[in-house]
Phi, psi and omega in degrees: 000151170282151182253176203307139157253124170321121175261035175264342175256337153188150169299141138343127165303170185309187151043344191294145182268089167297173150226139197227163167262116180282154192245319192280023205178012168039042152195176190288118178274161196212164130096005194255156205244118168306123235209060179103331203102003153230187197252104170235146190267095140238061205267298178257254160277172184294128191240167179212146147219124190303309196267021201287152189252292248219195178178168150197134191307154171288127183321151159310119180293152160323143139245135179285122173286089166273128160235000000 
């Protein structure tokens, strides 16, 4: 897994799907997209997170053994 990133020391790419620490909600965000220069949820509705400190890329999936 990645490890945590600042975000005063550096951003996301555009449109990339992150997880981020929201500082205003004490927790961890999962599914949210760097946008524009912000950090947004638009999985149930639109979220913006205003404060966030810390961020990281989304893990690689799994691959599933089908057989």
């Amino acid at each position: 897994m990645s490890e945590w990133i600042k975000c005063s020391e550096r951003m996301p790419d555009d449109g990339q799907e992150v997880i981020v620490m929201d500082v205003n909600r004490n927790r961890v965000q999962s599914g949210i997209v760097y946008a524009y220069g912000r950090f947004v949820d638009f999985n149930e509705e639109y979220y913006e997170v205003h404060n966030p400190s810390h961020w990281m890329p989304l893990p690689a999936p799994r691959k599933c053994d089908v057989q």
